[in-house]
Each structure stands twice: as C-alpha cells, then as structure tokens.
N, C-alpha and C positions, 0 to 999 in steps of 0.2 A: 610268529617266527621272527627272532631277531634280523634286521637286516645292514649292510652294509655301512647306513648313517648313522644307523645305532652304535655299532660297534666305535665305528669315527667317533661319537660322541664322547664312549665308556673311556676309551683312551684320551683323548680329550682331555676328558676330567685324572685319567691317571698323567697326566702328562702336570696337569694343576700340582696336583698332591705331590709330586716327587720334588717340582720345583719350591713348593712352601718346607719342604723338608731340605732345601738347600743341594739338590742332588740330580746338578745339568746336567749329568751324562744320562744318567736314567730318564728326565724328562726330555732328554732329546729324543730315545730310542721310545717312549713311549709317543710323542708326537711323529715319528716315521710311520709305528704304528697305525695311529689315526688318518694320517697322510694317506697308505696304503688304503684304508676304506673307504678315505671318501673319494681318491683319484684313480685307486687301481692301479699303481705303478709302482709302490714298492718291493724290494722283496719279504715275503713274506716270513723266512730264516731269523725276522729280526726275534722272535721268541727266544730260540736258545741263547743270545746274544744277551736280550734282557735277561732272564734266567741267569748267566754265569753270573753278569756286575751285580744282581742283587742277593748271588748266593755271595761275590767275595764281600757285598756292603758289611753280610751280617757276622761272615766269620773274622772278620778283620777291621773293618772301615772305623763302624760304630765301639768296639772294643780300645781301638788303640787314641780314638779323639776321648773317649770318657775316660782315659787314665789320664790322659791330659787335662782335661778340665776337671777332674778330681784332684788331681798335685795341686790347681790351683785354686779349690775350696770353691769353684765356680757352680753355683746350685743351678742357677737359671740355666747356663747350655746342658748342663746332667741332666735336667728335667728333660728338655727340647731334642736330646740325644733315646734320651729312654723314649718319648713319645713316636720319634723318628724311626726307631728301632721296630716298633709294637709293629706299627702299619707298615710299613717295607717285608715283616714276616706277613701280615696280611693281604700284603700284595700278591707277593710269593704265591701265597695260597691259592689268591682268584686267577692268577695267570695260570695254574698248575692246575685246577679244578675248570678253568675253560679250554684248557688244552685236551681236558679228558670228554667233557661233555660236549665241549662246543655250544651253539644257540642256546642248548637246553639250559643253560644256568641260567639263563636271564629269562625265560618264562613264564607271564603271569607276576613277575614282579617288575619293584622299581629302582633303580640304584640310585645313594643316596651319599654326599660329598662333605665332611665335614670341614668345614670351610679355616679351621683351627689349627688342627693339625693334620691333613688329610686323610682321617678313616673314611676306608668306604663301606659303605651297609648297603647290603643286597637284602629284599621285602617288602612290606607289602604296605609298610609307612615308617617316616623316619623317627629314629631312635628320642626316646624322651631325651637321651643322656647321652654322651657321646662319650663310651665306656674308657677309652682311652686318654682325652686331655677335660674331660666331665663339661664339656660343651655343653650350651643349653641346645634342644630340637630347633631353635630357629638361626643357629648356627649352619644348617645344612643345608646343602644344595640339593634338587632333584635333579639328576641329570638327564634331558630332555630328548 
C-alpha cells in the first residue's frame, strides 16, 4: 500500500518533470503537492487546480509558442515543444487515472523519471527507450 512519502516522492519527481519542461506554475503546484504528503498541511483541492493549468497548457500554451517557433524555422524548441506536449498529456493521464484509483495505481510497481524529457513510466522495470525523446534506460530515474 502506497503511503504518504511515497506519494511525497511521485510528485517530487512530477514537480522535476514540469520544471525540465520549463513550466513553474505547474512545478509549483506539483511540489505543494508533495509538500501536502510529506507535512500534511496543504490543501488537498490542489488537483483540480493542476488539472485546469495543464488542461489550458495543452489547449492553448503549447499551440500558440510552436506557431511561434515555427514562423521562426526554430527546429530545436518544436522538438522540445512537441516533447513537452507528449508528457504533460501524460501527466494529465496519471493524475486523472490516480484520482480514480488512488494507492492502487502504484501497486506492485515502480515509477520511473526520464531524466530528458520528463516521461514518466509506471512498471515493473524501466523502459529500454524512452518512447518520447528516445532516451537511452540509463537516462531514468527510479523514483524511491
């Protein structure tokens, strides 16, 4: 059964990921988060909170900077834009899928932090590849 330092931890490492994605607000609200697990004093509301910034990240944020860096033939932030993109829907996913199960998604497995571009891998060992910016496996983090 997941418990409390765990959870501290899993944000923790989401609190990593958003900030290598260039994206304070959400790494802020993702270390309140964590904050909340390991001292018990936050409120816990901050979900819907993360939820709306990373629902407006994807319908807006990430669209209107890659017409920008596309007017200016800029391949390198398109890439880091599309990558940023990938895992923030991936985020989305695990905060929306822990919201539903709770403990249970972390069960018997391990989460796993690409150190690259922040995917995270939820199982039972980390990814040869890191499907999104093709990271090698010793790219990742186990999160502890």
């Amino acid at each position: 059964m997941m418990n409390d330092r765990c959870l501290s931890a899993v944000f923790s490492n989401l609190t990593k990921a958003a900030a290598l994605q260039q994206n304070e607000e959400i790494s802020s609200l993702f270390d309140q988060l964590a904050q909340h697990y390991t001292h018990d004093t936050a409120d816990a509301g901050g979900f819907d909170t993360l939820q709306k910034l990373i629902g407006e990240d994807l319908r807006s944020t990430y669209a209107s900077l890659a017409a920008a860096a596309g007017e200016k033939h800029e391949r390198g932030p398109l890439r880091a834009l599309t990558w940023g993109e990938k895992v923030t829907k991936i985020q989305k996913s695990l905060i929306s899928r822990y919201e539903r199960t709770g403990e249970s998604l972390l069960e018997d497995t391990e989460v796993f932090i690409c150190e690259a571009c922040g995917f995270i891998s939820i199982g039972k060992a980390k990814p040869k590849l890191c499907p999104i910016c093709k990271a090698p496996e010793s790219r990742f983090s186990q999160v502890e």
